[in-house]
C-alpha positions as semicolon CSV with decimal commas, in nm:
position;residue;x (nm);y (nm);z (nm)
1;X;0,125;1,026;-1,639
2;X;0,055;0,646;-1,557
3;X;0,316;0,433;-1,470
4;X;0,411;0,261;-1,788
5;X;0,478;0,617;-1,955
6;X;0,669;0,732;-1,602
7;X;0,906;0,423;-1,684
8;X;0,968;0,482;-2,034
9;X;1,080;0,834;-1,971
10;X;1,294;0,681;-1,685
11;X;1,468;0,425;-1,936
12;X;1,493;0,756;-2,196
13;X;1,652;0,930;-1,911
14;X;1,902;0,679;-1,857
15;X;1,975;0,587;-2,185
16;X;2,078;0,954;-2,284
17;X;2,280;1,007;-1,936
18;X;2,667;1,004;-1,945
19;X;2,721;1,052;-1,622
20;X;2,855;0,739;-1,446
21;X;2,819;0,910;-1,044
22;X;2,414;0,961;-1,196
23;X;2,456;0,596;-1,355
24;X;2,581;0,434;-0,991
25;X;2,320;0,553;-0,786
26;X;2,030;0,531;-0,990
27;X;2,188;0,148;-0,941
28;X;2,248;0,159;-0,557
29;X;1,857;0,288;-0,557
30;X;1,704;-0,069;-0,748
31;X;2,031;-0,260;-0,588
32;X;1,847;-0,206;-0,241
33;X;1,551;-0,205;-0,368
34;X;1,614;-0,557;-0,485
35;X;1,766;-0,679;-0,174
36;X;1,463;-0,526;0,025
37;X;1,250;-0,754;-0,183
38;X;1,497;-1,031;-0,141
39;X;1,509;-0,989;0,262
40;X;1,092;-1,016;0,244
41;X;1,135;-1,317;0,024
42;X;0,874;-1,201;-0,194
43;X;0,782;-0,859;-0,413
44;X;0,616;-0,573;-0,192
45;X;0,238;-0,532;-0,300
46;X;0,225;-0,186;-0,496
47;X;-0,123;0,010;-0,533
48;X;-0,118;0,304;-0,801
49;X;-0,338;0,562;-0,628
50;X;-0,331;0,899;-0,822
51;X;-0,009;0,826;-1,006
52;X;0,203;0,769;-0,643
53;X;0,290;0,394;-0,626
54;X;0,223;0,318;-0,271
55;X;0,456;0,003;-0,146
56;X;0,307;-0,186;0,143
57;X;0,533;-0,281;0,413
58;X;0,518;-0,678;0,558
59;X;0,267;-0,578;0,843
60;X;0,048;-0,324;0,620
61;X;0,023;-0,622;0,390
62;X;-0,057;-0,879;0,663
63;X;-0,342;-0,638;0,834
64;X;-0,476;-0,670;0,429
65;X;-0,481;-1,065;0,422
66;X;-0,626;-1,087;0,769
67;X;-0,862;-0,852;0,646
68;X;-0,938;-1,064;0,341
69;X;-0,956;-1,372;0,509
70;X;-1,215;-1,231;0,694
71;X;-1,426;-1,132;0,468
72;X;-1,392;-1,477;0,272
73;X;-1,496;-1,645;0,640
74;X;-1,817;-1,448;0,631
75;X;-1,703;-1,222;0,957
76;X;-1,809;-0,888;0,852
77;X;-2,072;-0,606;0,919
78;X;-2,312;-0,503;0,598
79;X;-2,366;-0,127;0,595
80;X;-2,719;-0,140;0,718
81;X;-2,569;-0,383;1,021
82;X;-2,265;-0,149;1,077
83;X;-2,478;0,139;1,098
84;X;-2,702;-0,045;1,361
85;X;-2,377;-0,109;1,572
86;X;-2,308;0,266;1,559
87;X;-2,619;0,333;1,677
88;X;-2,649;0,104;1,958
89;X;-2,286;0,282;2,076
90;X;-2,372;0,607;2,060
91;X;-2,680;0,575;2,291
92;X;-2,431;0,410;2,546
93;X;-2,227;0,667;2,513
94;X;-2,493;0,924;2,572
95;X;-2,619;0,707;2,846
96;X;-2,246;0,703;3,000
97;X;-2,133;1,074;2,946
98;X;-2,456;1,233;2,886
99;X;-2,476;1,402;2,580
């Protein structure tokens, strides 16, 4: 189920529900939901990652645009460097701890 057909069967849900306790908190849920967004002052970034919606909190989001900025500014390893880096550390670790 993707995320468009998880809402419609939400909306069916709610549409054929006459129970008004059921009714009020599915609206306390998006109420605070809302206000969470609100409080931020803008919409949480979502990522759909096998049908879970995963919501990033203010400081996952900001480690993601540092990240990105980074990248943009050039300051990043390719693979092949990376993998030199690696290598340089693990012979001063063997050099340190013997191994």
């Amino acid at each position: 189920m993707n995320i468009g057909e998880l809402k419609l069967e939400l909306i069916a849900k709610i549409i054929h529900t006459n129970d008004l306790e059921t009714l009020m908190e599915i609206e306390a849920v998006l109420n605070n939901i809302q206000q969470t967004i609100h409080e931020v002052n803008e919409p949480p970034t979502t990522y759909i990652k096998s049908e879970k919606v995963l919501v990033l909190n203010e400081w996952q989001q900001a480690r993601i645009d540092i990240a990105l900025k980074q990248i943009e500014n050039g300051e990043y390893l390719t693979e092949d460097e990376d993998k030199i880096e690696m290598e340089k550390w693990f012979k001063e670790e063997e050099k340190l701890f013997g191994q």
